[in-house]
SEFIZA-3560 file (N, C-alpha, C; in Angstrom, 3 decimals):
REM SEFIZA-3560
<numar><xx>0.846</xx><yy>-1.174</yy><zz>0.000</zz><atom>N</atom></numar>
<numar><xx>0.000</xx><yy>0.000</yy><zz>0.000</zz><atom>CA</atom></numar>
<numar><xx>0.892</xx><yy>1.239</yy><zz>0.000</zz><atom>C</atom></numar>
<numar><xx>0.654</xx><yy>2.224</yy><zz>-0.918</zz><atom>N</atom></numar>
<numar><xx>1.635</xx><yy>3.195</yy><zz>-0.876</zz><atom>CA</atom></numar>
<numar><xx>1.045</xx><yy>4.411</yy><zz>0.169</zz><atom>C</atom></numar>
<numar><xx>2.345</xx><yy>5.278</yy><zz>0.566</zz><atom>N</atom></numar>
<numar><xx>1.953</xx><yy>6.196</yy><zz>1.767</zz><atom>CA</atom></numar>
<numar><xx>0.434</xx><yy>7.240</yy><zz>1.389</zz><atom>C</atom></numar>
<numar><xx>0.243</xx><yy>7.612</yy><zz>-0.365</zz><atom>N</atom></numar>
<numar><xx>-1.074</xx><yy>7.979</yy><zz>-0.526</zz><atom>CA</atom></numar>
<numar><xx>-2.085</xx><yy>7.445</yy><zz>0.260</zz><atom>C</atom></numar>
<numar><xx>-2.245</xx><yy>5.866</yy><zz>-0.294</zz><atom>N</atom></numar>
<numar><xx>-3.409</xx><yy>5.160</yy><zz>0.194</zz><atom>CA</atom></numar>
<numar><xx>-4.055</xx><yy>5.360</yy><zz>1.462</zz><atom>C</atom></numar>
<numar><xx>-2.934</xx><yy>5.015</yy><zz>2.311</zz><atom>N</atom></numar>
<numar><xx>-2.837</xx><yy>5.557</yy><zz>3.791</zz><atom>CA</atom></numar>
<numar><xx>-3.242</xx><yy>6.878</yy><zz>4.403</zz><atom>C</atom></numar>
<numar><xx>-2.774</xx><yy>7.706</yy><zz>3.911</zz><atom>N</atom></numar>
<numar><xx>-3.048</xx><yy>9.089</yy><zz>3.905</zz><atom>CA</atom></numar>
<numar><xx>-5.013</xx><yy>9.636</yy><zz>4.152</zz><atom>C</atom></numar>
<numar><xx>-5.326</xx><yy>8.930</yy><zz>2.702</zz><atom>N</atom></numar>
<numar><xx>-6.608</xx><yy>8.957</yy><zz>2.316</zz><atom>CA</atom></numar>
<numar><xx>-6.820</xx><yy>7.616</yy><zz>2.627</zz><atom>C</atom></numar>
<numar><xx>-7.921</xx><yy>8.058</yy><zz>3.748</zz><atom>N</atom></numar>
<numar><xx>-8.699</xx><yy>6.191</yy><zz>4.468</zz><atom>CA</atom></numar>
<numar><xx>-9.847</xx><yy>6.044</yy><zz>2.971</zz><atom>C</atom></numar>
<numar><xx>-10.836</xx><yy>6.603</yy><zz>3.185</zz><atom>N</atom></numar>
<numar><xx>-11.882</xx><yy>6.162</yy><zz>2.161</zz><atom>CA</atom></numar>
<numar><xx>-12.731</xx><yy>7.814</yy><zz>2.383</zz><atom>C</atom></numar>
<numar><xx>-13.599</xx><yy>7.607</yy><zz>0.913</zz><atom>N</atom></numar>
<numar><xx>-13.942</xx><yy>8.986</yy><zz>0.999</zz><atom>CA</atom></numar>
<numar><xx>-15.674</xx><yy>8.707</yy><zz>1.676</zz><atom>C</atom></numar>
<numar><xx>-16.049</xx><yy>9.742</yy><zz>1.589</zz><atom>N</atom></numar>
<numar><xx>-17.431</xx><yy>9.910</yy><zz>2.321</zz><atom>CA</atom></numar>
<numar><xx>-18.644</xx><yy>10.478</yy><zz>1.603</zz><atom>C</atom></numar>
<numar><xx>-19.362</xx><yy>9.014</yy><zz>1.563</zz><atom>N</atom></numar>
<numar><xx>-20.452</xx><yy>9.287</yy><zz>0.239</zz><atom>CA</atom></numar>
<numar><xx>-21.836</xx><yy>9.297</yy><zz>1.285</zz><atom>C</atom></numar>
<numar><xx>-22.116</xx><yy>10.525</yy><zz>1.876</zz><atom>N</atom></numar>
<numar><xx>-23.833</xx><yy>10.772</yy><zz>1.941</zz><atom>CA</atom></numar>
<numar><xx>-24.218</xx><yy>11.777</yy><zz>1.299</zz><atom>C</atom></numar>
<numar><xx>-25.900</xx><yy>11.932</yy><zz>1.771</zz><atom>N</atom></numar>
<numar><xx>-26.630</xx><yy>12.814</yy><zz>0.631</zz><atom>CA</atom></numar>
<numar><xx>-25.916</xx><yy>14.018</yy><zz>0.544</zz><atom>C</atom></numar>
<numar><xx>-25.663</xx><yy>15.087</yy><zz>1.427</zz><atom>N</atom></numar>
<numar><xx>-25.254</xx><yy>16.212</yy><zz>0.988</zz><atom>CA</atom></numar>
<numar><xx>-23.803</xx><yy>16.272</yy><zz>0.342</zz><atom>C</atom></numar>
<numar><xx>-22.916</xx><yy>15.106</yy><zz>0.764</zz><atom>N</atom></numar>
<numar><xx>-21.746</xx><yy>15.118</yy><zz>-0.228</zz><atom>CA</atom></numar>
<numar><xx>-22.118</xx><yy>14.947</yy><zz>-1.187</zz><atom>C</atom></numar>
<numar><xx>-23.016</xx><yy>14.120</yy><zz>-1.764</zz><atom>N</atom></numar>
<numar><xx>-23.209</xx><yy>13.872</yy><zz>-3.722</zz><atom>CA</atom></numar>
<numar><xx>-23.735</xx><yy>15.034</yy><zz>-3.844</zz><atom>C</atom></numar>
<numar><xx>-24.346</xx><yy>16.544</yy><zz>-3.269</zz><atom>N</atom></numar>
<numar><xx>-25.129</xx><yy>17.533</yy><zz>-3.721</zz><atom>CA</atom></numar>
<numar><xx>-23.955</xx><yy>18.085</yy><zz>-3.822</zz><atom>C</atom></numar>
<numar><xx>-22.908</xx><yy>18.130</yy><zz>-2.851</zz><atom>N</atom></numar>
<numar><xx>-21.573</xx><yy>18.870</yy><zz>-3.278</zz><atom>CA</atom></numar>
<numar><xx>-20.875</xx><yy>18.748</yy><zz>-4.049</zz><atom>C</atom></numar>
<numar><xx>-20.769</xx><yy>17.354</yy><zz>-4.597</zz><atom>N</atom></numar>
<numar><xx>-20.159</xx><yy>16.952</yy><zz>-5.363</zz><atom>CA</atom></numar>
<numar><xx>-20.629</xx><yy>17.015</yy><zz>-6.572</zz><atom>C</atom></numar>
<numar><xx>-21.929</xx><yy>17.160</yy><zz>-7.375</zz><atom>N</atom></numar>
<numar><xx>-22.537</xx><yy>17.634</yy><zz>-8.479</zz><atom>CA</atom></numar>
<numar><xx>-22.984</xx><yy>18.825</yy><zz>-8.502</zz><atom>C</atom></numar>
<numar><xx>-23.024</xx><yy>19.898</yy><zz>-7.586</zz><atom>N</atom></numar>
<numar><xx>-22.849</xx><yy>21.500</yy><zz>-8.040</zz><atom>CA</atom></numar>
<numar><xx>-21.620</xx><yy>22.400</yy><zz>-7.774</zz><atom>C</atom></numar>
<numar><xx>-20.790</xx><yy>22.229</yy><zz>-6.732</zz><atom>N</atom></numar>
<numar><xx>-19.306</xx><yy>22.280</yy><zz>-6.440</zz><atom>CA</atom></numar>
<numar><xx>-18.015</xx><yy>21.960</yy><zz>-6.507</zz><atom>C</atom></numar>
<numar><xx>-18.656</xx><yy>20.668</yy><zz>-7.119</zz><atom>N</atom></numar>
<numar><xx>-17.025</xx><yy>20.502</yy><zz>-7.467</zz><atom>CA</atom></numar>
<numar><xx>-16.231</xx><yy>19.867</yy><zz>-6.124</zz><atom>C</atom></numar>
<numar><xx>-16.998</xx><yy>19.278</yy><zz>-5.167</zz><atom>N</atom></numar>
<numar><xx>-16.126</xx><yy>19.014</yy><zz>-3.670</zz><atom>CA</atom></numar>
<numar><xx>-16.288</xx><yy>17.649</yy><zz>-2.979</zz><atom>C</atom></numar>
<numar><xx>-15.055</xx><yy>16.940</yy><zz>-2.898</zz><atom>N</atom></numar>
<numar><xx>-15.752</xx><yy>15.512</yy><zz>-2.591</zz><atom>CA</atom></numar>
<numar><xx>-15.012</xx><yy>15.381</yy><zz>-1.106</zz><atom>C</atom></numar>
<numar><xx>-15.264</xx><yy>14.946</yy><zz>-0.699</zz><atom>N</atom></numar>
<numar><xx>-15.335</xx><yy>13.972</yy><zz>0.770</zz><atom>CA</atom></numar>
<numar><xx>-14.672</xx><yy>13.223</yy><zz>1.386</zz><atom>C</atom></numar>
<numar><xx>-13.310</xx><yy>13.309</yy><zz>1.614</zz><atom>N</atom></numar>
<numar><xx>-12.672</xx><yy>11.983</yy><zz>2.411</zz><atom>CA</atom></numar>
<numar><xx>-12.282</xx><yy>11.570</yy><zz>3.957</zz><atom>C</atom></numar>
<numar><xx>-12.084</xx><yy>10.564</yy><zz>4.487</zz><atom>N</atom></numar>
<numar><xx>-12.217</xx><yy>10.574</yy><zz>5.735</zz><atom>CA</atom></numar>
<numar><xx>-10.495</xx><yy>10.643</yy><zz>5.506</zz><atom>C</atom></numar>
<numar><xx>-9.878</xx><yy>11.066</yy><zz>6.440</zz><atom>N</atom></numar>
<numar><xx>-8.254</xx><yy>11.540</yy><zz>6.125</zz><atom>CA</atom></numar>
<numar><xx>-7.595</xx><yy>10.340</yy><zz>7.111</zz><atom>C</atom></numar>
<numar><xx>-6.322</xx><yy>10.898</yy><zz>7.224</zz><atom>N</atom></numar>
<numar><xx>-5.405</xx><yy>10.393</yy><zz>8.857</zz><atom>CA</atom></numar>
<numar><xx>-5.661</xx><yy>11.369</yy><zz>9.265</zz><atom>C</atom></numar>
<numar><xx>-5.280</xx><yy>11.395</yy><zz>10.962</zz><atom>N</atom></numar>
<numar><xx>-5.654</xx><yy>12.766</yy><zz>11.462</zz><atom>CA</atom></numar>
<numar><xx>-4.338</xx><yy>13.166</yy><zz>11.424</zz><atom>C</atom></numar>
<numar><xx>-3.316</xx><yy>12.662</yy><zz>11.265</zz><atom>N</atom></numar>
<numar><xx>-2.018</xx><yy>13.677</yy><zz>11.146</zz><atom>CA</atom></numar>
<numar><xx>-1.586</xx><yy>14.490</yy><zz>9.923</zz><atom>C</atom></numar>
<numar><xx>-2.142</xx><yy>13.580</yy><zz>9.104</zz><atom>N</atom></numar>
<numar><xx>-2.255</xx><yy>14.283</yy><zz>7.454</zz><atom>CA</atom></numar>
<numar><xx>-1.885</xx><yy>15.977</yy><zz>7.773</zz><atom>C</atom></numar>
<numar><xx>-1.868</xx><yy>16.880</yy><zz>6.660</zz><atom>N</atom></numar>
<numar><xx>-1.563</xx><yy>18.133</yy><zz>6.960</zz><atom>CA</atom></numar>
<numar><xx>-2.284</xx><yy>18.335</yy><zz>5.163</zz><atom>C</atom></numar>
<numar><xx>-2.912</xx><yy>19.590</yy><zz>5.282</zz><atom>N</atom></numar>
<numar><xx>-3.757</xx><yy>19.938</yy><zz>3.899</zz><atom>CA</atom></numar>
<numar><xx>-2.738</xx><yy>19.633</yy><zz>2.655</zz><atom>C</atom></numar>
<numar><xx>-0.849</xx><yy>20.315</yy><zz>2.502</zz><atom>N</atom></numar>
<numar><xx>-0.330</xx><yy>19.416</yy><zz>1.620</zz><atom>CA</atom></numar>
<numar><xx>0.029</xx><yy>18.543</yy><zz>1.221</zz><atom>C</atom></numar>
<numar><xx>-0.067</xx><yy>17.626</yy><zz>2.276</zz><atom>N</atom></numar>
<numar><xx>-0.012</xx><yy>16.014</yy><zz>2.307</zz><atom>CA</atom></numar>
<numar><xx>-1.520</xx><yy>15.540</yy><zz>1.770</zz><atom>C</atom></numar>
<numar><xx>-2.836</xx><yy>16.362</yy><zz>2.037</zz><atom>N</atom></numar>
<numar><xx>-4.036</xx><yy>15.513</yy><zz>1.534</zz><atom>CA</atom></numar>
<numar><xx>-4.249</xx><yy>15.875</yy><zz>0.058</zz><atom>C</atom></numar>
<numar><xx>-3.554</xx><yy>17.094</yy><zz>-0.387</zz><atom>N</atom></numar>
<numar><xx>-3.971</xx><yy>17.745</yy><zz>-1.802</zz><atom>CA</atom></numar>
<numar><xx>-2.930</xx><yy>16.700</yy><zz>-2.797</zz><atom>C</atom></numar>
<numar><xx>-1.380</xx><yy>16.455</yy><zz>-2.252</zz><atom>N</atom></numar>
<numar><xx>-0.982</xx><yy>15.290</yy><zz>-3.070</zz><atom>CA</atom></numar>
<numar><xx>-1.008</xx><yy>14.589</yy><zz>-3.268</zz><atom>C</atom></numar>
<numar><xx>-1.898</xx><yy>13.849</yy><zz>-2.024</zz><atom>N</atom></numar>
<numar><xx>-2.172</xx><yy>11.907</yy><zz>-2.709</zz><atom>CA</atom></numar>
<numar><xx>-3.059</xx><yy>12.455</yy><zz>-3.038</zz><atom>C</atom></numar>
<numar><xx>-4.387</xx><yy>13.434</yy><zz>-3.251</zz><atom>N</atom></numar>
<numar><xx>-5.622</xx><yy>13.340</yy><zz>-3.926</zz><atom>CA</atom></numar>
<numar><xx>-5.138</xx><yy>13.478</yy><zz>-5.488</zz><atom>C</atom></numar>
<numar><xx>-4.452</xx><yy>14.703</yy><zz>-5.902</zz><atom>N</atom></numar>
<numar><xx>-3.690</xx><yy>14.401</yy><zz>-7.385</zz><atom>CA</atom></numar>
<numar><xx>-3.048</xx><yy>13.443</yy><zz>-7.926</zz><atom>C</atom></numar>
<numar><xx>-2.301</xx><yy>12.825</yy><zz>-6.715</zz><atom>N</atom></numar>
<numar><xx>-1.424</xx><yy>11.450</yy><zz>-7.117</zz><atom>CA</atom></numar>
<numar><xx>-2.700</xx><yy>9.786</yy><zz>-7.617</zz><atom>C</atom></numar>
<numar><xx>-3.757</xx><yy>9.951</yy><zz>-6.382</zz><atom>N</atom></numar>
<numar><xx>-4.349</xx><yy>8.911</yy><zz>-6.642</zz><atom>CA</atom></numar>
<numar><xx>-5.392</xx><yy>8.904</yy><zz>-8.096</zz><atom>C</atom></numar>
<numar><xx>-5.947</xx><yy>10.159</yy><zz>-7.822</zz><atom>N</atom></numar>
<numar><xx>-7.314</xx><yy>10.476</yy><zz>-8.710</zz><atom>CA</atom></numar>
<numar><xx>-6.528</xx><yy>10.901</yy><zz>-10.664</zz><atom>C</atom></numar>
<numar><xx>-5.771</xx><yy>11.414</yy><zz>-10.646</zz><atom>N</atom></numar>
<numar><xx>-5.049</xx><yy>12.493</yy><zz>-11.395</zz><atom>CA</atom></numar>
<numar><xx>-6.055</xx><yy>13.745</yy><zz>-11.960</zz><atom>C</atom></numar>
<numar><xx>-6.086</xx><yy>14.073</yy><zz>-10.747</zz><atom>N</atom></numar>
<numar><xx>-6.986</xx><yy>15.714</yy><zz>-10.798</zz><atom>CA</atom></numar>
<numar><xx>-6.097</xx><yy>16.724</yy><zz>-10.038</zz><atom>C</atom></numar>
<numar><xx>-6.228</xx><yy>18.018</yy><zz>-10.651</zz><atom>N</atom></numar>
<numar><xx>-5.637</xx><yy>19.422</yy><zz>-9.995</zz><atom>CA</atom></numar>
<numar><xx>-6.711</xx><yy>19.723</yy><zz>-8.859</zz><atom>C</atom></numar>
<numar><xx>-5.965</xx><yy>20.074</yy><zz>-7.250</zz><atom>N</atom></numar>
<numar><xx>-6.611</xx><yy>20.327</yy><zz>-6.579</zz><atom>CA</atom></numar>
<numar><xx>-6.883</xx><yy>21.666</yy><zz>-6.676</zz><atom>C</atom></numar>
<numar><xx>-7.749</xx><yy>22.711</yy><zz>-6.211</zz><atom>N</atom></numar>
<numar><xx>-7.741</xx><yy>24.257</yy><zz>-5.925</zz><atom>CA</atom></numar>
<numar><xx>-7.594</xx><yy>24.030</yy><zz>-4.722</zz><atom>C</atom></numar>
<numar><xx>-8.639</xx><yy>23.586</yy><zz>-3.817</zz><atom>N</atom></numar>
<numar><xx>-8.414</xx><yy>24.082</yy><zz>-2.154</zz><atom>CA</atom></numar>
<numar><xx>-8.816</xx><yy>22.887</yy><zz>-1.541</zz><atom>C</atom></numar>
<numar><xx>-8.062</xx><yy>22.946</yy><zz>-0.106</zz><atom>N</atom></numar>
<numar><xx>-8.494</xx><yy>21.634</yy><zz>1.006</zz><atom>CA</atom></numar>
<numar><xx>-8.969</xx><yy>22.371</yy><zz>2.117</zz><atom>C</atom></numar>
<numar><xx>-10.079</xx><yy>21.630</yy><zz>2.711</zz><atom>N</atom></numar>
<numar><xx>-10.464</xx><yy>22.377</yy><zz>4.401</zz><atom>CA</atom></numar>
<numar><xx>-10.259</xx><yy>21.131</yy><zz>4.640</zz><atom>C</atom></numar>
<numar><xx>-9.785</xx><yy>21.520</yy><zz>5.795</zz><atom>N</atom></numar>
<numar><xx>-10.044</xx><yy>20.136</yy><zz>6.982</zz><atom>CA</atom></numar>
<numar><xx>-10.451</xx><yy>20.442</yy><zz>8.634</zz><atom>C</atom></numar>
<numar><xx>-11.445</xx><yy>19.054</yy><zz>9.271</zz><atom>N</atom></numar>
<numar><xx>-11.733</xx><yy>19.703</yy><zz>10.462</zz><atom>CA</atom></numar>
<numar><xx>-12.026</xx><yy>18.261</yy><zz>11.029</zz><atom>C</atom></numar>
<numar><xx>-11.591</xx><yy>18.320</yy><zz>12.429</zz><atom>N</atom></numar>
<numar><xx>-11.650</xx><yy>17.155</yy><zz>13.195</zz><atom>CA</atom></numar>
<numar><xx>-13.193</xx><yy>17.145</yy><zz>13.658</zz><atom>C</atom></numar>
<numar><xx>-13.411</xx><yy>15.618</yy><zz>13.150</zz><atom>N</atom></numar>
<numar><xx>-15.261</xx><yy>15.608</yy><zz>13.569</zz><atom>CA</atom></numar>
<numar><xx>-14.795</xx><yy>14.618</yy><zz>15.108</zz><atom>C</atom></numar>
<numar><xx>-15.715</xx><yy>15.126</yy><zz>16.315</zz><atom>N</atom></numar>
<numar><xx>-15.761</xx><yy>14.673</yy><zz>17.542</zz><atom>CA</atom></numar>
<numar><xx>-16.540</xx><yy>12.861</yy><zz>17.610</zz><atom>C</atom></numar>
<numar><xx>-15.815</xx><yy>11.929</yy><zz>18.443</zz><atom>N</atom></numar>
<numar><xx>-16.564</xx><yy>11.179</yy><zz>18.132</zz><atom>CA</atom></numar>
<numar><xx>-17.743</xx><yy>10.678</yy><zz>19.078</zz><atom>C</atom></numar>
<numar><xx>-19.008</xx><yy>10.152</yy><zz>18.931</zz><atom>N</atom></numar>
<numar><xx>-20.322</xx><yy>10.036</yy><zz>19.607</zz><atom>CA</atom></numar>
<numar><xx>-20.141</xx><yy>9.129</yy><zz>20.797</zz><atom>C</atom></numar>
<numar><xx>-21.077</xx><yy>9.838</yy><zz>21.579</zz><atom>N</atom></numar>
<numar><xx>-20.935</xx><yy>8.399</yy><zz>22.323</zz><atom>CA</atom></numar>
<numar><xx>-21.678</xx><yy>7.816</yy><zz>22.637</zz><atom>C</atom></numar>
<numar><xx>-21.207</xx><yy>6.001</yy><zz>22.983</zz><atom>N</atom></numar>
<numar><xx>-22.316</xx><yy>5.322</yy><zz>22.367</zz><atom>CA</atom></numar>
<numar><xx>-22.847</xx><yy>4.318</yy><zz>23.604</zz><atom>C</atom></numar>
<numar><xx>-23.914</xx><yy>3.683</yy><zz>23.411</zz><atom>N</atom></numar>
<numar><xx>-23.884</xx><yy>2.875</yy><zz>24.824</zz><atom>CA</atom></numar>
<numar><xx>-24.137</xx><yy>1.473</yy><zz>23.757</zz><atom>C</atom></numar>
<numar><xx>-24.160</xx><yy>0.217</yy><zz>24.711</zz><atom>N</atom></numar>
<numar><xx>-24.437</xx><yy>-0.870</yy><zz>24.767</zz><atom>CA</atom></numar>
<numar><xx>-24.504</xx><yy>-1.567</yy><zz>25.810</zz><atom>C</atom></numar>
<numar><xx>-25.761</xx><yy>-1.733</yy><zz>26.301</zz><atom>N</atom></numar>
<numar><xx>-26.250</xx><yy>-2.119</yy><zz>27.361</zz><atom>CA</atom></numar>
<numar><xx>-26.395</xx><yy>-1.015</yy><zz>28.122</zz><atom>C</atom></numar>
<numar><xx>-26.097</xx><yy>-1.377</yy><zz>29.444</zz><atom>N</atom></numar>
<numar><xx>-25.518</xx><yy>-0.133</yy><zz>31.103</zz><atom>CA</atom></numar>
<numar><xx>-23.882</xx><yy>0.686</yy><zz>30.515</zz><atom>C</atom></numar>
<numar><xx>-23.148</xx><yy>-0.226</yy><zz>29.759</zz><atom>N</atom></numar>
<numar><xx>-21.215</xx><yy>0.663</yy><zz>29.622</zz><atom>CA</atom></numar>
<numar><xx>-21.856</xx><yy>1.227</yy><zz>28.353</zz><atom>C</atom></numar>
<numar><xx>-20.814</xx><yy>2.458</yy><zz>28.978</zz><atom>N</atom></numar>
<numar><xx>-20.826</xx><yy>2.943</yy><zz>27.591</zz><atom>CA</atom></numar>
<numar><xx>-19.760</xx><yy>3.803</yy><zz>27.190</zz><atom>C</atom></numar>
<numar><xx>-19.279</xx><yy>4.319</yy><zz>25.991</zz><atom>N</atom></numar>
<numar><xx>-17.869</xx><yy>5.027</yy><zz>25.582</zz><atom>CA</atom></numar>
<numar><xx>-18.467</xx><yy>5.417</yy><zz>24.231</zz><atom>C</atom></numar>
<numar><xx>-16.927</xx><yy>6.195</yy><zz>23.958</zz><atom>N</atom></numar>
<numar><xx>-16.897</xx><yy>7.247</yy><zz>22.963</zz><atom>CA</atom></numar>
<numar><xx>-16.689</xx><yy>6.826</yy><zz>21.762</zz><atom>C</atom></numar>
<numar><xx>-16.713</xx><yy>6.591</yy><zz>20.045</zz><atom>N</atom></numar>
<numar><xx>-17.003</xx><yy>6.459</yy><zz>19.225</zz><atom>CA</atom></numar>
<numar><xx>-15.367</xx><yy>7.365</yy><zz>19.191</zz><atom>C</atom></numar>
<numar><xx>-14.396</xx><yy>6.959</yy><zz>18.461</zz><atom>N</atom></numar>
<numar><xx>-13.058</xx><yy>7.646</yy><zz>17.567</zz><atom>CA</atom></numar>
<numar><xx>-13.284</xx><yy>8.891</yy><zz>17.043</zz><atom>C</atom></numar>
<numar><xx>-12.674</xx><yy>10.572</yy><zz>17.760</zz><atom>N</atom></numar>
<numar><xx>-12.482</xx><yy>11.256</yy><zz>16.578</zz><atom>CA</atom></numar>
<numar><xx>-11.652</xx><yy>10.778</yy><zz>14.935</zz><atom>C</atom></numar>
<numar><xx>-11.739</xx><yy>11.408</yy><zz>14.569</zz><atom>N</atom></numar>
<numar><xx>-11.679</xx><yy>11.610</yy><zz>12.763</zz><atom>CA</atom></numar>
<numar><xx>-11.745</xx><yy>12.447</yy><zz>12.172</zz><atom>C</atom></numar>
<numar><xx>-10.747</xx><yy>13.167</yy><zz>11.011</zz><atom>N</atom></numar>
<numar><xx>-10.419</xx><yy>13.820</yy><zz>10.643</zz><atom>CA</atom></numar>
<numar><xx>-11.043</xx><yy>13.670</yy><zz>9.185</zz><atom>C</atom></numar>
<numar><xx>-12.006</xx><yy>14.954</yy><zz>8.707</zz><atom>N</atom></numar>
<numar><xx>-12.483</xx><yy>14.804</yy><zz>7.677</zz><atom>CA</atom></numar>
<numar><xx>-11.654</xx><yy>15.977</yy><zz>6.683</zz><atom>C</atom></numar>
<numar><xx>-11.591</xx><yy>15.605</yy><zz>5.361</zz><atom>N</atom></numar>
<numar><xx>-11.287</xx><yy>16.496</yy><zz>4.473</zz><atom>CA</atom></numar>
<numar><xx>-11.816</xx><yy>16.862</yy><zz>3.162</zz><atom>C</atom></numar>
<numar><xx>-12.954</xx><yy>17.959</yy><zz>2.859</zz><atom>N</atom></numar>
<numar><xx>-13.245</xx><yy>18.807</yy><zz>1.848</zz><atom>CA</atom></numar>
<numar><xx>-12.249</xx><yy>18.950</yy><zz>1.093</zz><atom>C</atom></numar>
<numar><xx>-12.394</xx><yy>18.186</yy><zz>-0.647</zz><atom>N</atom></numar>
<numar><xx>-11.861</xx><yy>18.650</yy><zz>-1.495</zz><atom>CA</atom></numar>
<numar><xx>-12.119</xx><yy>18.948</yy><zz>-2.647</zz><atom>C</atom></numar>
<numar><xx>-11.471</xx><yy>20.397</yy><zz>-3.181</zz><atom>N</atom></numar>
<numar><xx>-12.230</xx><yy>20.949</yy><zz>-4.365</zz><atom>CA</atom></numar>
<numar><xx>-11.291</xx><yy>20.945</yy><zz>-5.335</zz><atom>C</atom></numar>
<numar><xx>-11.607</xx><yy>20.878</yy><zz>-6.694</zz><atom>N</atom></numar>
<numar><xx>-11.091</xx><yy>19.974</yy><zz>-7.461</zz><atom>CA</atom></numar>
<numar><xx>-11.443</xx><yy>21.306</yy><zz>-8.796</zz><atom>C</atom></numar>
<numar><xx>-10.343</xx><yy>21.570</yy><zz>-10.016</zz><atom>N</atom></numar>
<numar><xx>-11.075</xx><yy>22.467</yy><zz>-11.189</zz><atom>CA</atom></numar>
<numar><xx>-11.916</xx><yy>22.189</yy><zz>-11.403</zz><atom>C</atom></numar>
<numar><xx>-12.345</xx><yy>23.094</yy><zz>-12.487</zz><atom>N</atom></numar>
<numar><xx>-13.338</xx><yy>23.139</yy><zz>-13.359</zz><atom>CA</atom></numar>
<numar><xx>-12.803</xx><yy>22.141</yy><zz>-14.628</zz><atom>C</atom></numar>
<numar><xx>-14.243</xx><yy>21.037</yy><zz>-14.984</zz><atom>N</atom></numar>
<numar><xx>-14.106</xx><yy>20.345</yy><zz>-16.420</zz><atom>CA</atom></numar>
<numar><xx>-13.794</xx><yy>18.942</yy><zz>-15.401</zz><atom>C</atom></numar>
<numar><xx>-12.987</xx><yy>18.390</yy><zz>-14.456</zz><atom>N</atom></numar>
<numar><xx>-12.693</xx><yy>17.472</yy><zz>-13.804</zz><atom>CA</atom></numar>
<numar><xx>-13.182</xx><yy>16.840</yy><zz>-12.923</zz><atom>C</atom></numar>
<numar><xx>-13.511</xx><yy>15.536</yy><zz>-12.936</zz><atom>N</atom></numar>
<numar><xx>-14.389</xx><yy>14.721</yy><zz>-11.752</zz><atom>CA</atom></numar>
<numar><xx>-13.430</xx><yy>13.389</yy><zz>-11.355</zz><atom>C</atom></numar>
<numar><xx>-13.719</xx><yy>13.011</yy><zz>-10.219</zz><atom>N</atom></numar>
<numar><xx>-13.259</xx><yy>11.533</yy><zz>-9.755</zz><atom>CA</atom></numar>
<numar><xx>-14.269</xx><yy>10.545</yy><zz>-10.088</zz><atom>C</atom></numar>
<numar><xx>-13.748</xx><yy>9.641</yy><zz>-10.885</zz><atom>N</atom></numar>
<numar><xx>-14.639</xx><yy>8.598</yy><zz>-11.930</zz><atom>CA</atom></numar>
<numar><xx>-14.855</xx><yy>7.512</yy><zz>-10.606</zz><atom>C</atom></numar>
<numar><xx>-14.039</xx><yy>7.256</yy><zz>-9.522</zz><atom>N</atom></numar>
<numar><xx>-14.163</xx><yy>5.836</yy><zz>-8.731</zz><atom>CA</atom></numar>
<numar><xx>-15.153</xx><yy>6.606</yy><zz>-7.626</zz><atom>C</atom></numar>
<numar><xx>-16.220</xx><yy>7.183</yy><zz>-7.652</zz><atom>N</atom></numar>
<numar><xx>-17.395</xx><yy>7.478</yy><zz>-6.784</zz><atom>CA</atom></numar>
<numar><xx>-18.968</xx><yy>6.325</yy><zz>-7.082</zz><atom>C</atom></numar>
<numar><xx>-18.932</xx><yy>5.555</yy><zz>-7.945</zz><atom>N</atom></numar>
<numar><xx>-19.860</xx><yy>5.025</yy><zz>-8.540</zz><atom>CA</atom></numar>
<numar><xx>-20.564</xx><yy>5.827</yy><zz>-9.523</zz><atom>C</atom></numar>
<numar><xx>-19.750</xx><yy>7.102</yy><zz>-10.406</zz><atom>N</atom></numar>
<numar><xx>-21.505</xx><yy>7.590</yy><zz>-11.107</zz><atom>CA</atom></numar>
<numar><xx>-20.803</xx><yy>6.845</yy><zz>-12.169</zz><atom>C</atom></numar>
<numar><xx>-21.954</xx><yy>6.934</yy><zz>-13.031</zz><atom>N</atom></numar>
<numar><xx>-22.206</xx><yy>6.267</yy><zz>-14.501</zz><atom>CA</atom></numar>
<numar><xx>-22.152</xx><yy>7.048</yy><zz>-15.643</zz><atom>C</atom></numar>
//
């Protein structure tokens, strides 16, 4: 597995990401949390072969959860917004 792969866990397909992703131009990945925005903008060019414009990133808190009477916290995770030119899409999202 190369250090990209790693970098970028898997991206994040719910409803309002596919709305972002078909009027904006911005797709979704769940990151490492050590990643740093130029470390996520080069494996996204390296893996996809798309020009990035811009990365946000923001640590999502994680829930907490019960089962049964115990209960604990669900893993923060580091998500990352990415926007991508104009004319260019990432083909491995499932569209057709």
């Amino acid at each position: 597995m190369s250090k990209y792969h790693s970098i970028i866990r898997y991206p994040s397909i719910t409803e309002k990401n596919t709305l972002m992703r078909e009027t904006e131009r911005k797709y979704v990945f769940e990151v490492l949390r050590t990643a740093s925005k130029p470390e996520i903008k080069t494996a996204v060019e390296k893996l996809f072969n798309v020009s990035v414009e811009t990365v946000n990133t923001m640590v999502v808190k994680g829930k907490k959860k019960r089962m049964g009477k115990s209960s604990g916290y669900c893993s923060d995770w580091k998500k990352a917004i990415v926007k991508i030119q104009q004319g260019q899409k990432i083909e491995k999202f499932g569209e057709v």
